[in-house]
N, C-alpha and C positions, 0 to 999 in steps of 0.2 A: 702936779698930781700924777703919780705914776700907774700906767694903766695895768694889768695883768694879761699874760700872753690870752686866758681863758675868757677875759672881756674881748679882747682885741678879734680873737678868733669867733665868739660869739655874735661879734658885728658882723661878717659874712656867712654864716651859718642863718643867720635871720634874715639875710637879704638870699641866697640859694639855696638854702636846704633848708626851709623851716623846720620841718618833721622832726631833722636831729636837732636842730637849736631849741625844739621844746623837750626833747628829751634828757638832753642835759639839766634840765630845770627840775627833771624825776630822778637824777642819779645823787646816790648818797657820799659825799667827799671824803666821808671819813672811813668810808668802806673802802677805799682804792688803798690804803695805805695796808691793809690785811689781803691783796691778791699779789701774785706774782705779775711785776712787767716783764713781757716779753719783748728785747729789744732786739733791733736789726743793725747788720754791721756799719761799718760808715761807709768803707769801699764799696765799690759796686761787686754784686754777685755776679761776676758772670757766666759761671756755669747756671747760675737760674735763672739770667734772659735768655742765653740760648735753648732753655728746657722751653720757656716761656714763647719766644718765636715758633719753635716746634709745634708747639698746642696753638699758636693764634693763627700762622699763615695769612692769608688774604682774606679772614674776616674783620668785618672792621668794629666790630661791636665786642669788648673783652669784659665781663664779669671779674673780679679780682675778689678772692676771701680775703679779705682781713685788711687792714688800714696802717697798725702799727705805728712807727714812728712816722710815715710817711716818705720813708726812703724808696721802698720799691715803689712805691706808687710815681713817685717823682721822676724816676728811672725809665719808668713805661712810659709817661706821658712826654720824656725826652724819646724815647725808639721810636715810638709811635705817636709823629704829631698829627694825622690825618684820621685821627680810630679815638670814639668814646667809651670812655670806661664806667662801667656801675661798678662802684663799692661798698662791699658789703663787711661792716667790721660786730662779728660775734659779738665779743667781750665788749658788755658798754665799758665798766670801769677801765679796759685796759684805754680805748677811746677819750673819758674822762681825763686818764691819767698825762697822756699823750697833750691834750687838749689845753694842759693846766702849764708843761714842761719846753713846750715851741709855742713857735709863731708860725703859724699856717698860713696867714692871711693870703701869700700868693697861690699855694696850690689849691686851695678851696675853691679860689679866684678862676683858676684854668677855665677855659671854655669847655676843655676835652674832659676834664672830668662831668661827668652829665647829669652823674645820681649818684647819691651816700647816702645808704641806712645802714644802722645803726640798733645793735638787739634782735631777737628773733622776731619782735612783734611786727619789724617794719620789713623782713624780708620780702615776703608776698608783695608789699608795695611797690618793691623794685622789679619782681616779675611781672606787675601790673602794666608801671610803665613801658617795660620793654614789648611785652605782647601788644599793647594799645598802639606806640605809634612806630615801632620799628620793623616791626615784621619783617624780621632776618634772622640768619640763624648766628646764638652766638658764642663765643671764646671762653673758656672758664680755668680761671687761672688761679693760684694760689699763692699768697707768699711763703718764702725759705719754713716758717718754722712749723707752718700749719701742714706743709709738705711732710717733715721732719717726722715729726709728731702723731699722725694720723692721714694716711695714704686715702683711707677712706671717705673724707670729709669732701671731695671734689666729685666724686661719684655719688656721694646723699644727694649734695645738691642739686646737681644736673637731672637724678632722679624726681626730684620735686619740683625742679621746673618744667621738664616733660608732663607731668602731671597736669600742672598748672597750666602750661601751655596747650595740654591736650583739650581743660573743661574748658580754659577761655575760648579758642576756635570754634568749639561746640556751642558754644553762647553766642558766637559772631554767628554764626551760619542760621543759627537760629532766627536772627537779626536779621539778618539777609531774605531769611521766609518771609516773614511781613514787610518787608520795604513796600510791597504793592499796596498795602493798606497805608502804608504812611505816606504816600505820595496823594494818594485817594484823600486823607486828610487835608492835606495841605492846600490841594484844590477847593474841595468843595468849602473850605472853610476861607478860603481868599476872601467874601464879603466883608466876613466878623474883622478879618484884619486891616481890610482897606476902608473899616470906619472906627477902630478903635485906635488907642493910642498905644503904641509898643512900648516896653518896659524901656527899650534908649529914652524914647520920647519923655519919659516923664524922671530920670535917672537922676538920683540925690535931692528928692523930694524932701526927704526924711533925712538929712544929715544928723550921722551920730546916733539915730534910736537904735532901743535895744529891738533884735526883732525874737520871737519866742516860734521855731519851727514843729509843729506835731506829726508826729508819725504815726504807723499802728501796731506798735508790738503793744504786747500784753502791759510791759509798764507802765503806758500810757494812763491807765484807768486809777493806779494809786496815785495819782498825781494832778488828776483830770480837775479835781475842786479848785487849781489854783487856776486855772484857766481866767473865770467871771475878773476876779483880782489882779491879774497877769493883765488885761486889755486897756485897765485904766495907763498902762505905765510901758506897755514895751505892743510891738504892732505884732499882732500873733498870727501866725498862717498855717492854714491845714493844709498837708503836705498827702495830696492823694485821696486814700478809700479812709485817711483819721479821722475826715468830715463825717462821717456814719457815726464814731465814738461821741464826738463832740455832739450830734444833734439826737442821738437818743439822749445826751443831759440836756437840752434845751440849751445849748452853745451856739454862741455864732462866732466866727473868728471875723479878723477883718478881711481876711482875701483866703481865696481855696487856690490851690494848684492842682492842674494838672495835665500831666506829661505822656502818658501811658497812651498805644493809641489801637490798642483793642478794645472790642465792642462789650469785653464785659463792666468797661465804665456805664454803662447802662443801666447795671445793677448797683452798681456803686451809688451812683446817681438817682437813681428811681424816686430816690422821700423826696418831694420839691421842695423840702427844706434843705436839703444840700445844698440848694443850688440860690438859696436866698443871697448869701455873701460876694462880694463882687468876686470873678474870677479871673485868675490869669493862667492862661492854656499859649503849648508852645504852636508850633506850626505843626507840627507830626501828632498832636495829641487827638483824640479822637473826635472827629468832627459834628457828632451830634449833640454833644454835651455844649459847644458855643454855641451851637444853633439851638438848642431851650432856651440859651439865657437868654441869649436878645442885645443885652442893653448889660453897663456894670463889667467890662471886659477889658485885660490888657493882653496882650499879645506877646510873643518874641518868636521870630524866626530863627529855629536851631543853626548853631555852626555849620554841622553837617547836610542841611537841607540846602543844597547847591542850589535846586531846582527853585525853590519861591526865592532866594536871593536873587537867582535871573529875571524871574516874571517880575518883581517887586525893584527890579534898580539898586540893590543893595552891597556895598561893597564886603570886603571879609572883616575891616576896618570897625560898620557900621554893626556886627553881631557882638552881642554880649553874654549869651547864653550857650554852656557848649554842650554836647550830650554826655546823659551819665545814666546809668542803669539802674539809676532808683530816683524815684520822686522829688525826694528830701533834697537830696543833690539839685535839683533844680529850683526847689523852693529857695534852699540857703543861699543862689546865684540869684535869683529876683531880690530876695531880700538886702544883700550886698548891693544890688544898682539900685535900690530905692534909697539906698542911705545908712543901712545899720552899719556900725561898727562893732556890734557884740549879737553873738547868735545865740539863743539859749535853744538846747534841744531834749525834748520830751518824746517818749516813747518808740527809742530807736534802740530797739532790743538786738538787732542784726541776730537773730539767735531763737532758741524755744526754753527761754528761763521755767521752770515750772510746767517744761511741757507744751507749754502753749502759743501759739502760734501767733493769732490776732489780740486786740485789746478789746473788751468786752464794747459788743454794739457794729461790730466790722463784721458784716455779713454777707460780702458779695459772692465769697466763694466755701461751695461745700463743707460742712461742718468732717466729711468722709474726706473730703482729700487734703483737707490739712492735718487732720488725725494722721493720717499715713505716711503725710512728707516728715512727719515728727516722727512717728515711731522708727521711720527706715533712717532717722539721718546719724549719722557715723562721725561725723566731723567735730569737733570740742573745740571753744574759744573762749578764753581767759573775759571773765567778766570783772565789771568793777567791784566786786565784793572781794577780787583775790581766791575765787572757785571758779568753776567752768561751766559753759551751758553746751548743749549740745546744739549745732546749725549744722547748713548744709553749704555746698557751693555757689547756690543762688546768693545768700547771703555776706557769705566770703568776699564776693566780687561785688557787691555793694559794698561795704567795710573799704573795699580797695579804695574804691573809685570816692567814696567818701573823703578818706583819709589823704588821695591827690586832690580833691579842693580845696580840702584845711589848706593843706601845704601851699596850696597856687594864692594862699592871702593870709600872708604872714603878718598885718596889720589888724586883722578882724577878729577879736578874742572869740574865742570854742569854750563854751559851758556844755557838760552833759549833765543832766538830769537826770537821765533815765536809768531808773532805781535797780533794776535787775540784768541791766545791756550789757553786751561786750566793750572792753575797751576801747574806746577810739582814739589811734594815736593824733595827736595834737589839741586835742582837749580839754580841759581841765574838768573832772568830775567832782559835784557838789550837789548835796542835795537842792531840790529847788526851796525849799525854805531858806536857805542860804544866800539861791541865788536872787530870790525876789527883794532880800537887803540890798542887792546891788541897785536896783532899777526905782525905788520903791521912792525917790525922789525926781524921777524922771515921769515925765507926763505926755499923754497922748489924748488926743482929743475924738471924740466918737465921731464913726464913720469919715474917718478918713481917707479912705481911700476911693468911696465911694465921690467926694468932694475933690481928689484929683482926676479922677476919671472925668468927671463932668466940664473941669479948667482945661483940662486939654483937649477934646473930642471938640471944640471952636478952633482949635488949631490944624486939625486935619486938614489935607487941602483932596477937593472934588476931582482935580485933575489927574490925580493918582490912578484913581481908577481907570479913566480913558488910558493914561498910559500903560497901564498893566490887560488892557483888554485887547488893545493894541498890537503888545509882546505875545498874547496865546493863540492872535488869530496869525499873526505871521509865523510859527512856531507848528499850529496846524498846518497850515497850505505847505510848508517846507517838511514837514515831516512824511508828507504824501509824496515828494519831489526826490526825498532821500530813501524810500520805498522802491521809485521807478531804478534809481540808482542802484542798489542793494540788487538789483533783478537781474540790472544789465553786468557787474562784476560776477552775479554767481552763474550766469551762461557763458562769459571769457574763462570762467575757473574749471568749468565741466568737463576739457577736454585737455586742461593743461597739462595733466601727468602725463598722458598717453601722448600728446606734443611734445615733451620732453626727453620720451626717448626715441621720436622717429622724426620730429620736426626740429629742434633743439632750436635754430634761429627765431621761428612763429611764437615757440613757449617764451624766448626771452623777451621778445617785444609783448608777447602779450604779460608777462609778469609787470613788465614797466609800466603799461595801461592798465591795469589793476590798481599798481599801486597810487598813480593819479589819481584814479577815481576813488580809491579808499582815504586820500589824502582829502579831498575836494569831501568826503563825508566827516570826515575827525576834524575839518578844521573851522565845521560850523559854528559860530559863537555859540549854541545853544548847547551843541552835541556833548559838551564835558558837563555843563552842569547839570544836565539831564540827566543821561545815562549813567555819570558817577553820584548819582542822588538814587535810581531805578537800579542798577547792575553794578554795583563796581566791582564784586569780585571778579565777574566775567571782563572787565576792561581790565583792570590790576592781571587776571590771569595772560591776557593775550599781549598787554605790555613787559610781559618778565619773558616770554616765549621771544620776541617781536627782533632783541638783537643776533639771539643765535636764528635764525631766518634770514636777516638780513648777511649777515655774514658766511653763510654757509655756500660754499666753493658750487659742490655738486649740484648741476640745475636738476636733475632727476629729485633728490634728496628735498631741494629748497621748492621745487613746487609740490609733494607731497605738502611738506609742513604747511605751506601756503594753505592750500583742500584742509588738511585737519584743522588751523587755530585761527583763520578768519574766516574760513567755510563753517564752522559752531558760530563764530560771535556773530556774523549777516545774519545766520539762520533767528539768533536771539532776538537781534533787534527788530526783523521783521515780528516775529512775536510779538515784543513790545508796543510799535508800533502803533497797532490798532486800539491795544488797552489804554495808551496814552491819546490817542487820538478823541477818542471816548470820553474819556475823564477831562479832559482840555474843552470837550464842547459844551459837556455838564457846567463846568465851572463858566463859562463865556455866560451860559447861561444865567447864573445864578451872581454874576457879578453883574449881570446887564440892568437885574433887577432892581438893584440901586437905587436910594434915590438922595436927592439934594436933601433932604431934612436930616437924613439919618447920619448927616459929618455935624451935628449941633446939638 
């Protein structure tokens, strides 16, 4: 049987790139035979590497427009084997075409190439990534023809990612605001976790079901009848404030999520019918909403929660849930570890189809401030109807961050339901009558998950606790100890500049005894998980500062910089200090309460 170069390449496109392996599954083949291919020479260009080292220099992260045959790209990844490339190719069909005509399988293969989208819808995606975990600045390059052709297309782009890169930052720092309520969670809610069973614990429960995630856009409610129908046959989960939709129809799902870890879950929560359904809350989620339930609880300790991974014993190995800036995102990661292999998704409008904001019955927040975030929003996003809805940036980067989960489980079928939503790339859109033929032989048995909560809560083990009360009381007393610490560097620091220029030998001995004693503070087993869970930008800031300091010739100049970027970070962590010290005795407290019944 002879394979085709477009199967062959399709098999590593499904194992690293999913986003493009389902998009090809949307491009029309017989359309590629009515556009121009634009082809690349077979020699090398080398007046466009050396244009190309020009524009890359010493960053090591290169953007590339366009994909082509795959020559320049292979060319790069020969110059530069130490530097990842994101590729972004416009033209799907010219991609299709390309796709049908070689065999790619090693450069898709490369380690260095990092990310390929494909079409405009996935561009954003690729900005996503790169702002999420590379935070660098980076390289934007073009192939020969897109050069040729349009001078301007390198400047749109980098203008759009500036953009992009501007609101994401804005949304990280935002994020950065509330860290202190999320750490405040994660404490006082240590009990609910050290007697429940975490989402690892109970993981492929449910092998194979369909699971059915709800959201709260407005389409939710056209679609909300099939819910009663939906429960016999796939495990449904209310993803967020959609438990409000669901319990004004007298709905119960089988499990509510949630994520969010401001206090206006309160309101969300308020009918104690909300909160009838067993729930699974992360560690950052808001910690009063586990403390009503009681009892009916699973847990997961977020990736980025360093801090309960240290008090809890947990390695990076043992997390399975990683953060995402929307709910759903986390519902469809619980759902995935309990077992589903198809996710069907309801009322994820990412958008204000019709205007509207919520799905009827979602009323935690002002009827006056969603009216407004609609009337002011500017932003348009191709919906599944083939028209546009209007949304804003908040939603945007949900869409993103969505769209990098599809991708990160290229085995997990994506149904969207949601009748008036934006498109989601990697999804397959069908109405849900459609997709309830899928499932409509598959069976799920009531209260199920209540019935694993109860099989595994015999499993817990009591000594958890002792060892995590343990970890907080050692963790206080040293955190008082790196206080007196913190005291005695910033009176060696007080006079270092002005020893610098009249003592020069005192300042260098005393820089060297500094940095002991800042060493002897950073290399607390607790200090990274802590602080990079409470501060990171402020660690991340004084670690990008840390080598030109250490390197810098002039002692005058290097104990300056000394006083300005670890004279701010001491000053910080004593702040911290006291807030942590507080919230560590609150929690001793409230874990001490414990008791041996409550692991059964």
């Amino acid at each position: 049987m002879i394979v085709s170069n477009l199967e062959l390449n399709q098999m590593v496109l499904e194992q690293r790139f999913n986003n493009v392996a389902h998009k090809t599954l949307t491009i029309d083949l017989n359309h590629i035979k009515e556009k121009e291919t634009v082809m690349e020479p077979w020699d090398k260009d080398e007046a466009w590497l050396e244009a190309v080292r020009g524009s890359v220099g010493d960053l090591n992260i290169i953007f590339v427009y366009g994909f082509g045959q795959g020559l320049g790209i292979a060319d790069l990844l020969e110059m530069y084997p130490n530097r990842w490339l994101f590729v972004y190719e416009p033209e799907e069909e010219a991609f299709m075409d390309s796709m049908q005509n070689y065999d790619f399988r090693d450069l898709l293969s490369h380690p260095n190439l990092h990310w390929l989208s494909v079409g405009e819808s996935q561009l954003n995606m690729l900005f996503y990534l790169v702002c999420s975990y590379m935070q660098q600045e980076m390289a934007f390059v073009a192939l020969r023809h897109y050069l040729d052709h349009d001078m301007e297309i390198l400047h749109d782009i980098k203008k759009k990612f500036t953009e992009y890169s501007f609101t994401f930052n804005s949304n990280k720092r935002t994020e950065e605001f509330f860290r202190q309520d999320w750490i405040r969670n994660s404490l006082y809610q240590m009990p609910s976790m050290l007697t429940s069973p975490s989402i690892e614990q109970v993981r492929d429960s449910f092998k194979g079901v369909t699971a059915v995630i709800t959201a709260s856009g407005p389409s939710l409610q056209k679609d909300i009848e099939w819910i009663e129908r939906l429960k016999s046959h796939a495990l449904v989960i209310a993803a967020g404030s959609s438990i409000q939709a669901l319990v004004k129809h007298d709905l119960r799902p089988h499990m509510t999520v949630i994520m969010d870890g401001n206090e206006i879950n309160n309101k969300v929560f308020k009918d104690p019918k909300t909160l009838e359904a067993p729930l699974f809350h992360t560690s950052s989620a808001y910690y009063e909403i586990s403390a009503r339930k009681h009892d009916q609880l699973i847990y997961s300790v977020m990736g980025n929660d360093e801090f309960s991974q240290y008090l809890m014993g947990l390695t990076k190995e043992e997390i399975s849930i990683s953060s995402t800036p929307t709910v759903a995102g986390t519902a469809i990661q619980a759902a995935i570890r309990l077992g589903a292999t198809r996710i069907i998704m309801m009322g994820q409008d990412l958008s204000f189809p019709d205007n509207q904001y919520y799905s009827d019955g979602v009323g935690h927040v002002e009827a006056k401030a969603t009216a407004i975030t609609v009337q002011t929003a500017t932003q348009k996003i191709l919906n599944v109807k083939g028209t546009y809805n209007l949304t804003d940036s908040s939603f945007m980067f949900m869409k993103d961050s969505l769209e990098e989960i599809i991708n990160a489980y290229p085995t997990i079928e994506f149904i969207n339901t949601t009748k008036n939503g934006a498109v989601i790339e990697g999804t397959t859109w069908m109405p849900i009558e459609e997709a309830f033929t899928l499932i409509a032989d598959q069976h799920v048995e009531p209260d199920p998950i209540e019935s694993l909560i109860a099989k595994s809560k015999a499993e817990i083990n009591y000594s958890k606790k002792e060892y995590v009360q343990t970890k907080i009381s050692y963790v206080i007393n040293d955190l008082k100890e790196m206080k007196k610490e913190i005291i005695d560097i910033q009176k060696l620091m007080s006079k270092i500049e002005e020893h610098s220029r009249t003592k020069p030998m005192k300042a260098q001995n005393t820089l060297e005894l500094i940095e002991q004693k800042w060493g002897k503070i950073a290399n607390r087993e607790w200090f990274e998980p802590i602080f990079n869970t409470v501060m990171p930008t402020d660690l991340r800031e004084f670690d990008q500062q840390l080598p030109f300091i250490v390197n810098e010739k002039n002692l005058p100049i290097k104990c300056k910089l000394i006083n300005q970027y670890l004279g701010k970070l001491l000053k910080d962590l004593v702040e911290k200090e006291s807030f942590l010290e507080q919230l560590l005795n609150e929690s001793l407290i409230k874990i001490s309460e414990i008791r041996p019944n409550q692991f059964s």
